[in-house]
C-alpha positions, 0 to 999 in steps of 0.5 A: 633456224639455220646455223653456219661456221664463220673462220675468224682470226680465233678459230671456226665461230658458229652462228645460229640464226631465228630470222623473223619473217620480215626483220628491221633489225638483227640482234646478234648475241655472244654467250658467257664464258661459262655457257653457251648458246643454252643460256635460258633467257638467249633462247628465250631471246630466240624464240620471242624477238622474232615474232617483234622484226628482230631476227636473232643470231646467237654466236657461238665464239671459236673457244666454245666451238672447238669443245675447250671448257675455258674461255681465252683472254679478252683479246682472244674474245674480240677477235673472234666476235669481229670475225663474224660481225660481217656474216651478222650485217650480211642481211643489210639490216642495221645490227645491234650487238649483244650479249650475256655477261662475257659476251656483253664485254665484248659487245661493249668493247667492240661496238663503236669500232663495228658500227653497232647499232646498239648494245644490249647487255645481259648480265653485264659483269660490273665486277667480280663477285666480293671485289667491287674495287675491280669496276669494268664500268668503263667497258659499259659507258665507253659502248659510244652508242645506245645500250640497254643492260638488264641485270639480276636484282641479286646479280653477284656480278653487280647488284642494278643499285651498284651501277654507275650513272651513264646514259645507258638504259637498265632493266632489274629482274627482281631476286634474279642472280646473274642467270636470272634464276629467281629462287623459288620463295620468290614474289616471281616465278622463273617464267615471269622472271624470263619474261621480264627479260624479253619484255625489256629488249621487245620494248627496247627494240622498238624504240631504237630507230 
C-alpha cells in the first residue's frame, strides 16, 4: 500500500493504492459524500481484487482531504476526480472508474470524457430517499461505456426493482441498505453480504476485455 496527494483544480486529492502483483486493470474508486475511504466494502475492494490482477486506487476527493464535513457541489466533485484520472492511468493499464454512491455519480458523469474503461457503481444513488420523482437515472445510462451497479436489495437510495432498464449490468445484495449493512435478522450475515459485493466486481472484471 502506498499513498500519494495529487493537486487538482478542487484542491490537494489523495490516492491510496493496493497494487496486485502483476495488474491488467486499475479500479479507481471515489468515496460518498458521507465517508471515506472506510466505507467497508471500498476496503473489502482493496483487500480482495488485487489478489484477481486488479490494482485498486481508493481516491480520496480534495473536500475530504482538507478535513470539511460537507462535500461541495457536483461540479466541484468532477473537477477534483479529473485532477487525478492521469496519476490513475499513469501505470498504462486500461482504467475502470468507480465509486460509491456520490463517488459512483461522479464515475457516471465523467467517464466518456476520461476514456474510462468501465463504470463500476456501488450504491448508485437513483434518488433521494421518499423522492422517486427526483430520478438521476440519466447520470447511470449516460456512462457511454460498460458499467456494473451493485445495489442494496433495501437501498433507500433506490431499491434494484426501482432501476431503469439500460445496458448496465446489476448486482443485489439482499436486505443490504445503501452501505450493504444487512440487519442481523437477516438470511445473510454481514460478511456474506460483503462478500457478494466482491464477488460481483471479482467476476465483472474478469469479463471486461
Amino acid at each position: 500500500m502506498e499513498t500519494e496527494s495529487i493537486g487538482t483544480e478542487a484542491g490537494d486529492a489523495r490516492i491510496t493504492w493496493h497494487p496486485a502483483r502483476q495488474a491488467r486493470l486499475v479500479l479507481a474508486v471515489g468515496h460518498g459524500a458521507g465517508g471515506g475511504i472506510e466505507a467497508r466494502d471500498l476496503r473489502a475492494l482493496a483487500r480482495v481484487l488485487p489478489l484477481h490482477g486488479v490494482s485498486v486506487a481508493l481516491v480520496e476527493q480534495p473536500w475530504r482531504v482538507a478535513g470539511k464535513k460537507v462535500a461541495p457541489p457536483p461540479k466541484t466533485l468532477d473537477a477534483g476526480w479529473r485532477g487525478v484520472w492521469p496519476a490513475l492511468a499513469r501505470p498504462g493499464l486500461p482504467v475502470v472508474s468507480g465509486g460509491r454512491s456520490a463517488g459512483a455519480r461522479v464515475a457516471c458523469r465523467t467517464a466518456t470524457e476520461l476514456g474510462a474503461h468501465a463504470v463500476l457503481a456501488l450504491g448508485f444513488p437513483l434518488h433521494p430517499p421518499g423522492r422517486p420523482e427526483r430520478s438521476r437515472a440519466g447520470e447511470l445510462l449516460g456512462s457511454g461505456v460498460p458499467t456494473l451497479v451493485v445495489q442494496g436489495g433495501n437501498d433507500p437510495f433506490g431499491k434494484p426493482e426501482e432501476f431503469p432498464d439500460g445496458t448496465y449490468e446489476l448486482a443485489e445484495v439482499p436486505h443490504g441498505d445503501h452501505g450493504f449493512a444487512v440487519p442481523k435478522r437477516a438470511e445473510i450475515t454481514q460478511e456474506e453480504a460483503v462478500a457478494l459485493v466482491t464477488d460481483a466486481v471479482v467476476k465483472w472484471t474478469g469479463s471486461l476485455g
